[in-house]
N, C-alpha and C positions, 0 to 999 in steps of 0.2 A: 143447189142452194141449201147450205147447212138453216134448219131451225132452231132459234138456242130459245129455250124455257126462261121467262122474263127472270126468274130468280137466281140463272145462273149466270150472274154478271159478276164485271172486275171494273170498279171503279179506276183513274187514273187523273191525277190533275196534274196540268201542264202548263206551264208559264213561258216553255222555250229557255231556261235556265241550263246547264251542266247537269243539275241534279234532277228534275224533272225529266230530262229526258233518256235519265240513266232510270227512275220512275217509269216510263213510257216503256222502254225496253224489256223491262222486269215486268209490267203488267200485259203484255202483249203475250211474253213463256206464259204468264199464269195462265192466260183466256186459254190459249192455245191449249194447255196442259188439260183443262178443266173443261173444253171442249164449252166454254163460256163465252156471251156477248160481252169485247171489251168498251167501255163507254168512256170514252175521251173528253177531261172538262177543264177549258179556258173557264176560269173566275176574275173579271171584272169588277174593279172600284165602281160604281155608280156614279161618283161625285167627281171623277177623272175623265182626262179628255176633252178637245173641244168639240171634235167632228159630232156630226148628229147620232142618237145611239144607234140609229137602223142601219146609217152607215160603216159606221163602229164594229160593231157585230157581224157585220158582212166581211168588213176586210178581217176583224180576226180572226171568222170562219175560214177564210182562203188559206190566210196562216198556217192557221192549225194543221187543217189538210195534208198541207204541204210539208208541215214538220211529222205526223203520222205516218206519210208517203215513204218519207225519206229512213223511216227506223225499223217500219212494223212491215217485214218481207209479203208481199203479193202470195209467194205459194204458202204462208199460212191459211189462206183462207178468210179469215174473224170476220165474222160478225162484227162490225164497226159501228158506233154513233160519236158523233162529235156534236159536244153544247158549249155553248159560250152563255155562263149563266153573270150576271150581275148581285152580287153580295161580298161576303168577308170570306175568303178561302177555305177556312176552320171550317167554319158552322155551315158553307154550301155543302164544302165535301162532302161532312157528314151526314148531310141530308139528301145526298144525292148516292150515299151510299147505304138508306135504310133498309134497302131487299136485297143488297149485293151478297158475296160470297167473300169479297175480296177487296179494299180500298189501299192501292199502293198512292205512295206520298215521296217527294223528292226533300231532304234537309240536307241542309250545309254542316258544315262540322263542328262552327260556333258560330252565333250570331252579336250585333253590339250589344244587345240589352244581357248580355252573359249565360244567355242559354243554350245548354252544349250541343241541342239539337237544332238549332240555329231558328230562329223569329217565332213566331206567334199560332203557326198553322199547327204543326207538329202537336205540339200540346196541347191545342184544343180537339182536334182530330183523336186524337188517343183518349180524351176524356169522355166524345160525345159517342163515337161510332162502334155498333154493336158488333159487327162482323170481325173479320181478321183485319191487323192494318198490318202493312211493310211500309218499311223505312226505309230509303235508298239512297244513295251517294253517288257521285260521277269519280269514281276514282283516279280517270286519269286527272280529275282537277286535283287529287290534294296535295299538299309541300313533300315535299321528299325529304329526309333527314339526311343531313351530311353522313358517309361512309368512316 
């Protein structure tokens, strides 16, 4: 059983999107590389949803798992945690990434409100969070350009 030093963590949030889970990917090499605990975080609306929140958090705990399962190879190794926290994506990430090493982030290429890094997280994330951030993209989503 590897011991990772609580400081040497890779934050990672995931929503199950193309681009979080090209995020997941990217922060699984970092842990790995960095010989770091990677920490997995579903961020929940509060004010969304009917089912009850214990229920909530339980089924998106299985979720996650299972999207972890499926990207971040067994013979790595990692040190793993998965949280399903309840707030605004931005300001948890960043808070969940105050002793990290590393907070990778999944953005789109544009979003409606015309921000190139697509919606709301990206730029608050980069404003509040002290460590390193990455930015990451699913590239096999983006348009191909006529030949």
């Amino acid at each position: 059983m590897q011991i990772v030093p609580e400081h040497r963590t890779v934050v990672v949030g995931v929503d199950g999107s193309p681009n979080s889970m090209a995020a997941l990917r990217r922060a699984a090499r970092e842990a790995h590389e960095r010989h770091a605990r990677l920490e997995v975080i579903r961020v929940l609306d509060p004010g969304h949803g009917t089912a009850p929140r214990v229920l909530r958090t339980a089924r998106e705990w299985l979720e996650l798992r299972e999207l972890v399962a499926d990207v971040v190879p067994r013979e790595q190794h990692l040190t793993t945690r998965l949280r399903i926290v309840y707030g605004t994506p931005g300001e948890t990430l960043a808070e969940a990434a105050a002793h990290a090493e590393v907070l990778v982030v999944g953005a789109r290429a544009h979003s409606e409100n015309g921000n190139l890094l697509g919606g709301d997280t990206v730029p608050e994330v980069r404003d509040r969070v002290r460590c390193s951030l990455v930015i990451c993209a699913d590239q096999t989503t983006a348009p191909t350009e006529p030949v």
